[in-house]
C-alpha positions in Angstrom: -15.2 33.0 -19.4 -16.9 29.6 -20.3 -14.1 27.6 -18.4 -14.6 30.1 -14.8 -18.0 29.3 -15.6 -17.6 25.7 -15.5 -15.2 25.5 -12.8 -17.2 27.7 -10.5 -20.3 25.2 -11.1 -18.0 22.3 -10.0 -17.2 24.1 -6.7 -20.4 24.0 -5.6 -21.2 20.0 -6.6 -18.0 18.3 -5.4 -18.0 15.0 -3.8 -15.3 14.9 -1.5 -14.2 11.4 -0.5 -14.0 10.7 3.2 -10.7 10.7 5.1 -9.5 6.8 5.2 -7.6 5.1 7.9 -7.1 1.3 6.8 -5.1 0.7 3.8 -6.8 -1.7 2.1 -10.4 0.4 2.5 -9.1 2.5 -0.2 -5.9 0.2 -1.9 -6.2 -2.5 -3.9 -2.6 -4.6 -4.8 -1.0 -5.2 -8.0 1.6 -7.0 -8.3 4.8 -8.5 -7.0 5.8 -8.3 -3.5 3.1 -6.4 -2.2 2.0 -6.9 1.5 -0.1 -5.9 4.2 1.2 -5.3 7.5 0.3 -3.8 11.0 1.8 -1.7 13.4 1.8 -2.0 17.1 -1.2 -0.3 17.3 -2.9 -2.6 14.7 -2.7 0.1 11.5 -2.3 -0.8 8.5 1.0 -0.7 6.8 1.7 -1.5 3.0 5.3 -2.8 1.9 6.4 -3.0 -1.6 9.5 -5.0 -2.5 12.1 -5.7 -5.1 14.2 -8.2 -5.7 16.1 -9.3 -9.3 12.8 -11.1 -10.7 9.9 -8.9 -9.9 8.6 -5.2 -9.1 6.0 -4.4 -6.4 3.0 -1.9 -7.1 -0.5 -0.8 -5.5 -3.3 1.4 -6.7 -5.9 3.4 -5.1 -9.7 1.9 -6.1 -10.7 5.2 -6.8 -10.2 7.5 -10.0 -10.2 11.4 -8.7 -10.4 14.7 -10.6 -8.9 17.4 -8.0 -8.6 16.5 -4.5 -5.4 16.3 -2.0 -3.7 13.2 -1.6 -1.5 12.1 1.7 0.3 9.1 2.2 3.4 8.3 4.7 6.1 6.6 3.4 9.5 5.5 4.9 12.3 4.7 1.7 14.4 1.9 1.4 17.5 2.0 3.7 21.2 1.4 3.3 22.1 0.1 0.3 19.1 1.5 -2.5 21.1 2.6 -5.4 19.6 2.1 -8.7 16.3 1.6 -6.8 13.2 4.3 -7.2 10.2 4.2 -5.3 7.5 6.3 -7.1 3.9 8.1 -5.9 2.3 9.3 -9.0 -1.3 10.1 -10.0 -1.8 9.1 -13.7 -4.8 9.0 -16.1 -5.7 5.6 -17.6 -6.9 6.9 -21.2 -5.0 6.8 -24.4 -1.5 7.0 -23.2 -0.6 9.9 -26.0 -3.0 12.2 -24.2 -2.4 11.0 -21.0 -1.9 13.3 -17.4 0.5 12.3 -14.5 2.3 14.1 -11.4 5.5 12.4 -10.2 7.0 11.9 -7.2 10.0 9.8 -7.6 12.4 8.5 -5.0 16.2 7.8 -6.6 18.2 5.7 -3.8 21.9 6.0 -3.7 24.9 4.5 -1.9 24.9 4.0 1.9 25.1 7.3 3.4 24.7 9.2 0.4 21.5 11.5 0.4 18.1 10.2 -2.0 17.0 12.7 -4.9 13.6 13.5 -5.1 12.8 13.4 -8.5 9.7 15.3 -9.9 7.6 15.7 -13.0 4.4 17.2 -14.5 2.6 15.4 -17.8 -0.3 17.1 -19.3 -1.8 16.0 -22.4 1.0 13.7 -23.2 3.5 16.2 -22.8 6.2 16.0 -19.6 9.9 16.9 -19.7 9.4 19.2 -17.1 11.4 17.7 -14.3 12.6 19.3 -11.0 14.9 17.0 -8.6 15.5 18.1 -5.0 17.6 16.7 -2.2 15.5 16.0 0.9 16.9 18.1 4.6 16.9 14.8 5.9 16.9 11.4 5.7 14.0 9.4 4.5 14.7 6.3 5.5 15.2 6.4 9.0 11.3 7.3 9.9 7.9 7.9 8.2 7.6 11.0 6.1 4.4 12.5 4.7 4.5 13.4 1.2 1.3 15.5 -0.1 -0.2 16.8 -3.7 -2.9 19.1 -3.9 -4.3 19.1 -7.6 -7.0 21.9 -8.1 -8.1 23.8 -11.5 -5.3 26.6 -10.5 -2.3 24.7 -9.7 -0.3 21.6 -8.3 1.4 21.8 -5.5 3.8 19.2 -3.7 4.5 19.0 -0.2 6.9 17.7 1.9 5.8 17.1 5.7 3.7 20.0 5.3 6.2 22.5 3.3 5.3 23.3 -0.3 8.6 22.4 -2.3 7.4 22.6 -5.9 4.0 24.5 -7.7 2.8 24.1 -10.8 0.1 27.0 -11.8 -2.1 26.2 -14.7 -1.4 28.3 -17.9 -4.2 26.9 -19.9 -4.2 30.5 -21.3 -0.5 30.7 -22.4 -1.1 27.2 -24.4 0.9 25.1 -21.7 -0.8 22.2 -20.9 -2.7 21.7 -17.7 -3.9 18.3 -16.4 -7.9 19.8 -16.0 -10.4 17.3 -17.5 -8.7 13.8 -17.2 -9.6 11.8 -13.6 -6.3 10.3 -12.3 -5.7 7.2 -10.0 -3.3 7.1 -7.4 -0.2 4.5 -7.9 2.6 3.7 -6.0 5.6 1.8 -7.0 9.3 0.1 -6.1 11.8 -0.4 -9.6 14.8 -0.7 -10.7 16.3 1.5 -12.9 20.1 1.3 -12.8 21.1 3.0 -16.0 19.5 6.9 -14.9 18.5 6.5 -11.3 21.7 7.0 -9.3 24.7 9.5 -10.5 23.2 9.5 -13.9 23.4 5.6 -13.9 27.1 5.2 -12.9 26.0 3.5 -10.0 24.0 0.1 -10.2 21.7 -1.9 -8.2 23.2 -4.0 -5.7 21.5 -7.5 -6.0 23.6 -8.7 -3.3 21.5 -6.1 -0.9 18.1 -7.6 -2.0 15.2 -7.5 -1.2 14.9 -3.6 -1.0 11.6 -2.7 0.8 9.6 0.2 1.2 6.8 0.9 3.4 3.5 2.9 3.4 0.8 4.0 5.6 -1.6 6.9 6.2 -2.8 7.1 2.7 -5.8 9.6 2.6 -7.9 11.3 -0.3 -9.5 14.5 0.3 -10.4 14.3 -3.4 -13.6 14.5 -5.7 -14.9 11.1 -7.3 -16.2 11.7 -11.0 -19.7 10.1 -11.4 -20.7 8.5 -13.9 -17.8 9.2 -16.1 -18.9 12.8 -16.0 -16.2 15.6 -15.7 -18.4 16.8 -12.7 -18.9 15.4 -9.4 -22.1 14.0 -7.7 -24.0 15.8 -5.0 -22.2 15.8 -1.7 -20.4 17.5 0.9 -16.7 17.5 2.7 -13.5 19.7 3.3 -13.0 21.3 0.0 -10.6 23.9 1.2 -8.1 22.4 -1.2 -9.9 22.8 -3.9 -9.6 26.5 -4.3 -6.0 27.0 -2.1 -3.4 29.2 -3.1 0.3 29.7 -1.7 0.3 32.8 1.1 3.2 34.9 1.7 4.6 32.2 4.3 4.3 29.4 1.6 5.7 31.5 -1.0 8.7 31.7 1.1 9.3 28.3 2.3 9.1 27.3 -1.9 11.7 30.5 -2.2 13.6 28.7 0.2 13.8 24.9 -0.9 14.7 26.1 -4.1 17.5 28.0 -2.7 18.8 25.2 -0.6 17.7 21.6 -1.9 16.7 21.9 -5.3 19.3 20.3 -7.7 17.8 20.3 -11.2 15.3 22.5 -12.9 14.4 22.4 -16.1 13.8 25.9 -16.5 17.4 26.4 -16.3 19.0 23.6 -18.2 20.7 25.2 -21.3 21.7 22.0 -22.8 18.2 20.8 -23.4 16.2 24.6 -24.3 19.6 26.7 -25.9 17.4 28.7 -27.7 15.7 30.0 -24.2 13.6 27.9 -21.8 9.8 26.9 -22.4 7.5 30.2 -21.9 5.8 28.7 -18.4 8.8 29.0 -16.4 8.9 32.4 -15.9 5.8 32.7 -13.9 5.5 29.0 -11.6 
């Protein structure tokens, strides 16, 4: 009862950040390759690059706790095994308790289809990775890739179709990511020796630089206020912040799992023989 309490007092004081068309309003670089570019139409567009020496990473300037997040992104072509290009929100506390959602982007050999890899961290604790193959290809246009992160569940979207939700089970004793504001980072690496066909496929240096690019990025998301787990007084679209799957949703989920999900950990014997963990009866 105290946590509905709490959570139904936060409805009423979000701040909700405003939509944001420039990149750079709302990103701030990191390191590595990172550039700023423009389209014909003189909007922003953010490349991140690899090549043998250095990564590429950007951040957003904002810390959020709940919100939905939006961002375009069109994957490295060709050639990108051993590559991954990664949109993740992740706390910045004491790593041990630490929260993160990732969406992670394993390339593979020319004309072989990327994995997108996901994962959930609450309190420290992940491991609870789903991988899907994507019903087209990534690299040949932008795509919008989407997280909605409220007190009742994660959800991940794919041009607009849920593919994976997460519910909170605070209740059953499985971690939740609830109190912890996260920042928004995106990322190109290398990592050869899992990324592509379990790491029997390496990176290509010959094919370098591999480039990713990124545009679009929007935050319909609440800003903490002076490191308070509430929000400051203010007003916006909150319609995320209380959304659940309908019948149509619950169907297209039904049906990427049928179709393009490749891994779950629910059902991998090897790593829970003794029965799999007790929230993945009921995502």
């Amino acid at each position: 009862m105290r946590q509905a309490r709490i959570l139904a007092a936060f409805y009423f004081i979000l701040t909700i950040s405003p939509a944001i068309s420039d990149m750079t309003d709302s990103i701030e670089m990191m390191w590595g390759n990172t550039q700023v570019l423009y389209d014909s139409a003189g909007h922003q567009i953010m490349s991140l690059t690899l090549d043998q020496w250095t990564t590429s990473a950007f951040r957003s300037k904002s810390h959020y706790l709940f919100g939905r997040f939006d961002i375009d992104i069109k994957l490295v072509p060709k050639e990108s095994a051993g590559t991954v290009t990664t949109v993740y929100m992740v706390t910045e506390g004491p790593w041990q308790y630490h929260d993160e959602i990732d969406l992670e982007f394993l390339g593979n050999t020319t004309g072989e289809p990327y994995t997108l890899h996901t994962n959930i961290y609450a309190k420290g604790k992940g491991g609870r990775e789903k991988q899907y193959r994507l019903w087209f290809d990534p690299t040949e246009d932008f795509n919008t890739y989407s997280i909605i992160w409220n007190p009742h569940m994660i959800l991940i979207l794919v041009n607009g179709k849920p593919i994976r939700r997460v519910k909170n089970q605070m209740r059953n004793d499985t971690p939740f990511p609830l109190y912890q504001p996260m920042r928004m980072y995106a990322s190109i690496w290398d990592a050869d020796e899992w990324a592509t066909q379990g790491g029997r496929i390496k990176t290509d240096w010959s094919q370098a630089p591999f480039t990713a690019f990124f545009r679009n990025y929007t935050a319909n998301a609440c800003v903490p206020h002076n490191r308070a787990w509430i929000c400051g007084q203010g007003s916006g679209d909150s319609s995320w912040f209380n959304q659940e799957l309908d019948e149509e949703g619950q169907q297209q989920l039904k049906d990427v799992d049928d179709k393009n999900k490749i891994y779950d950990y629910c059902t991998d014997s090897r790593r829970f023989p003794n029965g799999h963990p007790p929230e993945c009866g009921s995502q």
